[in-house]
N, C-alpha and C positions, 0 to 999 in steps of 0.2 A: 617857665617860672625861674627869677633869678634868687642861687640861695645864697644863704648870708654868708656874710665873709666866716673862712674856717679860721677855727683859734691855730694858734703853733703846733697845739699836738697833735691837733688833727692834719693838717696841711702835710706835714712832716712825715705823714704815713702815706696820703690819700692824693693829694694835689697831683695834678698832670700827667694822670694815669686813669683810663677805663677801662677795664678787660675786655670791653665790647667790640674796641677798636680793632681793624683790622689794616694790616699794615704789609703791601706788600713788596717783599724783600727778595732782590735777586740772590744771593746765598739762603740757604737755609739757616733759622737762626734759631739762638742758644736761647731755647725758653724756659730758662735757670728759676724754678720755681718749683718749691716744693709739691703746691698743689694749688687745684682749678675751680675758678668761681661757675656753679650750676647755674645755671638760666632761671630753673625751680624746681620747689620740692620734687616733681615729678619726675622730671627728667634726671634727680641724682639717684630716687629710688630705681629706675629704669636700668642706670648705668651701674648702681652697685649690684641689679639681680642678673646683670650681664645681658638684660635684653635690648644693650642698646651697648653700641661703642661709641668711645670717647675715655677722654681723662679725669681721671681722679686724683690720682698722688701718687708722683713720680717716683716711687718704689717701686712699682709695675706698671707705669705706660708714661709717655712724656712724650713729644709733639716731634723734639728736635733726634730722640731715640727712632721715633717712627720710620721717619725717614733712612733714617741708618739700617733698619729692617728692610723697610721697605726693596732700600738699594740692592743689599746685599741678597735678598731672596729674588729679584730680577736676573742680579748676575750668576746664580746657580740655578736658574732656571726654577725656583720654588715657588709654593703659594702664601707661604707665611716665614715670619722670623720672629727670634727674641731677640732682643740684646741684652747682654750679661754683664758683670763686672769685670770678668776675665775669661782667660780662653778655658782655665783651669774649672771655672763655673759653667762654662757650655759642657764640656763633659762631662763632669758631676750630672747637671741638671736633667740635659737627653738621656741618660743612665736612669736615673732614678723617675724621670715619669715613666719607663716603659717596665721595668725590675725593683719587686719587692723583698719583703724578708722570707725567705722562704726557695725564693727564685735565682734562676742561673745565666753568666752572661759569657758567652764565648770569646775571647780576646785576641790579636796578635800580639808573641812575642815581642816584637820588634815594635816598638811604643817611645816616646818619649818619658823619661825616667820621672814625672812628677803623675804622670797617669800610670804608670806602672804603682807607685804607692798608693795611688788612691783605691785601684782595682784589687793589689795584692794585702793593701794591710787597712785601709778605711773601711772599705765596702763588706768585708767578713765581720767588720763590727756590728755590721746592721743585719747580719745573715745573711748577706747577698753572696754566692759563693760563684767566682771567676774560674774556666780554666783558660792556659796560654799554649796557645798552637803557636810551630812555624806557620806566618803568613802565606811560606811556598809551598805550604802540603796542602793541598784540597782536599785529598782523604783525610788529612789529621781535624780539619775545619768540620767534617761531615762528622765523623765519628767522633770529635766532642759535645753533641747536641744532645742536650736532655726531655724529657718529658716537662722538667721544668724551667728549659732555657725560652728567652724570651726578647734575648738580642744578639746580633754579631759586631764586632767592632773593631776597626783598624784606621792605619793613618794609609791616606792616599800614596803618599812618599814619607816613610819614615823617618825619623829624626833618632838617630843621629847620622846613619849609613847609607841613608836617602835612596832604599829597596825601593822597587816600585811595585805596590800592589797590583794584582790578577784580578783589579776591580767585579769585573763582570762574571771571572768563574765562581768569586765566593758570596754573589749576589744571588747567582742560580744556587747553591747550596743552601742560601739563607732563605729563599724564597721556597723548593722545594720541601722546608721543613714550617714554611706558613710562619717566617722569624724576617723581621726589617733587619737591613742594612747600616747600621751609622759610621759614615767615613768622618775621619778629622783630614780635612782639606787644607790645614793650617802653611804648608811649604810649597803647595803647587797652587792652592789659589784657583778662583776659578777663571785668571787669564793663562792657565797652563793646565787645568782639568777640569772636568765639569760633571763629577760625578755620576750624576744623576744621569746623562750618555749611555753609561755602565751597569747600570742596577741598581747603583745607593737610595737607599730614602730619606734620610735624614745626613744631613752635614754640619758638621760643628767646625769653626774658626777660632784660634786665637787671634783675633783683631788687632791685638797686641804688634804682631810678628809683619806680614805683608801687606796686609791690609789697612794697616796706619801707616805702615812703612816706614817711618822713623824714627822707630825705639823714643817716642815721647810720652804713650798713652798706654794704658790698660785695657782691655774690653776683649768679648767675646760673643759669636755669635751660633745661635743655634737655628738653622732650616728644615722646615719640612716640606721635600721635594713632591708632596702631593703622587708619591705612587703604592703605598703601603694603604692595605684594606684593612683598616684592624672590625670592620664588621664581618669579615668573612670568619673568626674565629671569635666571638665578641668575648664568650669565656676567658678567656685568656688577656683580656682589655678592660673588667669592669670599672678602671678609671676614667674612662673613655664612652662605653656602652653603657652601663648602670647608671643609675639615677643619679646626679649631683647636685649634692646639696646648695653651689653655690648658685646654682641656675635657678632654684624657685622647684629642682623636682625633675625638670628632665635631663635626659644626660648632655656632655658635650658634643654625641655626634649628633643629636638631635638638632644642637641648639647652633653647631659650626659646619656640622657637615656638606650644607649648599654651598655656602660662600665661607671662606674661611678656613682653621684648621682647628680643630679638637686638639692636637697635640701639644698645638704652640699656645692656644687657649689654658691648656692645662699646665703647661710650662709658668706659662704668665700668674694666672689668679691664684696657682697654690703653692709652685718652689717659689719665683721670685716673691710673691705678696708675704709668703709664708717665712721663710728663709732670708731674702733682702739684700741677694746679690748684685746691687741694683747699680746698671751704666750710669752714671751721670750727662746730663744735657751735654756740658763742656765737654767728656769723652768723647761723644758721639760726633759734636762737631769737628772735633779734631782728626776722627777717624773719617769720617766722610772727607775730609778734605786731601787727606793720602788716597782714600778711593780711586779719586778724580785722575789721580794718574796711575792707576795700576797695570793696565796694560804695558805702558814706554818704561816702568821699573822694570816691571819682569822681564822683560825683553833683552833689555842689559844688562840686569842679575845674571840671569840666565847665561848668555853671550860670555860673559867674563867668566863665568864659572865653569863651563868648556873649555875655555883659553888656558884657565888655570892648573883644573885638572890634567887635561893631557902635557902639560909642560910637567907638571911634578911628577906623573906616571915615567917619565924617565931619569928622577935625579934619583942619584945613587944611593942616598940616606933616606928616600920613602918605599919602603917596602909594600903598599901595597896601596893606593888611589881608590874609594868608592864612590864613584862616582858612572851613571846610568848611562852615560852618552858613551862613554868609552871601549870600545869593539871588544874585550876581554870580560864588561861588567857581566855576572851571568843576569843583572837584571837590564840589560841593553837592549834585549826585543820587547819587553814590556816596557820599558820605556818609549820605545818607537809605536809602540801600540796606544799608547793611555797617556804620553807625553809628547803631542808631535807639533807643538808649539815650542818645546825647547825643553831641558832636564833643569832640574832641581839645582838652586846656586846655595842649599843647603847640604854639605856631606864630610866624609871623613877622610882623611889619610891615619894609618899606620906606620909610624918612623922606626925605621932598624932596631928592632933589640938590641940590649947588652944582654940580654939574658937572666937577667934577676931585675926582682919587681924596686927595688931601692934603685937601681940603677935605671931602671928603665923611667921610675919620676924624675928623678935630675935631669936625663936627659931632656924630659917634655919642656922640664922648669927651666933650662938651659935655651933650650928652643923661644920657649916662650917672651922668656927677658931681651932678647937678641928683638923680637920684634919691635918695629918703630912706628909703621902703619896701622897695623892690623893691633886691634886691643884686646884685651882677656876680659870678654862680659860676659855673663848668662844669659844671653838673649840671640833670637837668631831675626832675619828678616826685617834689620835695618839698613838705613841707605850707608853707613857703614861698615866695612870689616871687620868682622868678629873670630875671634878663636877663644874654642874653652876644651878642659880637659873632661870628659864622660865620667872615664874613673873615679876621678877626686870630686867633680864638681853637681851636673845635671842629675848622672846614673850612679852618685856614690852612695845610695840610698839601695842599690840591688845587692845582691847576694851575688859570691864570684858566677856561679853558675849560671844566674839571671844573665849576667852580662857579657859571660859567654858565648850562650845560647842567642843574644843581641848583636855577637859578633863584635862584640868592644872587648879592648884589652887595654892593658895599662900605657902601651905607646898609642893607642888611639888618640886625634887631635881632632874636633870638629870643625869644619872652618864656614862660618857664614858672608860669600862675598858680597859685596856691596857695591855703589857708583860710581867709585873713585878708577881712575886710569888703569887698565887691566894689566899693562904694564909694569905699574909700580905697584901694585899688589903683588905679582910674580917676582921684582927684584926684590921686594921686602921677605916674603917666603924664602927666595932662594940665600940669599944672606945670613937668615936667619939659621937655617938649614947647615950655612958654615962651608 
């Protein structure tokens, strides 16, 4: 049947476009749409009681985001993913489906300073009360576990001092207390660790950082490495175990538990749908397309930032190089254990005291102006050199003590190395330095 010619208003919406069409595309493409035309009534009632997947409206699931999950849950060896707005939303999000008000989350000190605030000054708002262990003490990890803890939490390699977690001894702690594992894998990436190797169950990404690779995009991602039973304790999971309302009645392991995840189910249909921390299409494609090379970065990150470190571990004006590869780091055997593709091209220098804290900012700020190459951003894990100060800048939000205990002091400098000639990064430093 041919239909009638459309008027302007019509055409102007409708013309040379059928959603039916399928179109296949060697890149994955940006299916920049807020929301998806149903087949029929059935199959949208279907898709909204969850007994059917597919799309609805891109605040919780989108075609070109899929993939982006997808990807990133192959390369840490997971069975599902979310993707997020930001790295800062993966951590929120994995926290809160697993800890309510009422409940307790065991933390490592040593954190990046914007998950430090969330844990030490948001999360008490909601009654969710944090304690903070050194990462290095596994008795201190054991002996913070309550009757009402309900997760452990650290970064794979820390930011800013870039420690390397004892992945696997505080997996057997978390496990022997019937509590998942959530590592942020945000600096090591899973072409430099793979968590889930170790004992993690869950892993969160700022996509932001290595995984876009260059400092263009926002996102985050949250995986579920498919090895946490939460049926063997269901009490303790009635998010999970218990009836859900969104399913029609039964719960999510019911309805995810064969194929799928219940976690990331839960993540999806109630933080993000709920809450609206939501990737965009265009994010997504831009992160998947830094993906694409993530191994040959890291490799070079990496490479340069050995090169780097040990050249600075001997100039006379840095008092102290934290960096894992280097035969002094006390975290060098864990690094050769849980990083044996290469250490982290995220870490810290310490430059000489003057001995008072006025004196010791000038000097940074002295420092810092002198540079030509390397820039002063908040951001780490671009193809870029970056430096920023902890004190004043990422960790100025901690308490002296916090940062302390983080091992940051006021000559602390972070430096994120990047692709540029490893070279001229080292005469820019060393110049700089004076």
């Amino acid at each position: 049947m041919t239909l009638p010619e459309r008027s302007l208003a019509t055409a102007q919406v409708q013309a040379g476009y059928d959603p039916r069409t399928e179109v296949h595309t060697a890149v994955p493409p940006i299916y920049q749409s807020a929301a998806f035309a149903f087949s029929s009534l059935a199959e949208a009632r279907d898709l909204f009681a969850l007994r059917k997947n597919g799309d609805i409206y891109s605040r919780a699931a989108n075609p070109t985001v899929l993939v982006l999950e997808e990807r990133i849950a192959a390369l840490e060896g997971g069975i599902a993913a979310a993707g997020v707005a930001s790295g800062q939303a993966a951590v929120a999000l994995s926290l809160l489906a697993l800890v309510h008000q009422g409940q307790h989350i065991v933390a490592a000190s040593q954190l990046y300073g914007g998950t430090v605030d969330l844990l030490h000054d948001t999360f008490p708002d909601w009654g969710i009360e944090v304690t903070f262990v050194d990462q290095d003490d596994i008795d201190a990890w054991r002996a913070a576990i309550r009757p009402t803890t309900r997760v452990l939490f650290a970064e794979s390699v820390a930011n800013p001092l870039a420690q390397v977690l004892r992945v696997s001894e505080v997996a057997e702690v978390a496990h022997a207390a019937g509590l998942p594992l959530v590592i942020d894998n945000t600096v090591a990436t899973p072409a430099l660790q793979r968590p889930k190797e170790f004992g993690a169950d869950i892993v969160v990404h700022s996509a932001t950082k290595f995984l876009g690779g260059h400092g263009s995009t926002l996102g985050g991602v949250i995986v579920d490495l498919g090895t946490f039973d939460f049926t063997a304790h269901p009490e303790r999971w009635p998010q999970l175990t218990a009836p859900y309302a969104r399913t029609g009645g039964g719960s999510l392991v019911e309805r995810f538990g064969e194929r799928g995840s219940p976690f990331i189910a839960l993540i999806k249909t109630k933080y993000v749908h709920d809450l609206g921390p939501t990737l965009s299409a265009t994010s997504a494609f831009q992160l998947l397309q830094g993906v694409e090379t993530l191994d040959l970065r890291l490799g070079r990150h990496s490479e340069s930032a050995e090169k780097v470190a040990s050249t600075l571990a001997d100039h006379p004006r840095i008092a102290k190089v934290h960096h894992p590869s280097l035969p002094d780091s006390p975290w060098h055997a864990a690094a050769l254990a849980y990083l044996p593709r290469g250490a982290a091209s995220v870490f810290s220098v310490d430059l000489v005291s003057t001995g008072d804290a006025d004196g010791d900012f000038a000097l940074v700020e002295q420092f810092v102006e002198r540079l030509r190459l390397l820039r002063l951003v908040a951001n780490i894990g671009d193809a870029r050199s970056m430096v920023a100060h902890p004190a004043s800048m990422t960790h100025s939000h901690l308490t002296p003590d916090q940062r302390a205990v983080a091992g940051i002091s006021e000559t602390t400098v972070r430096l994120s190395i990047g692709l540029e000639d490893p070279d001229e990064i080292i005469a820019d430093l060393v110049q700089a330095l004076g």
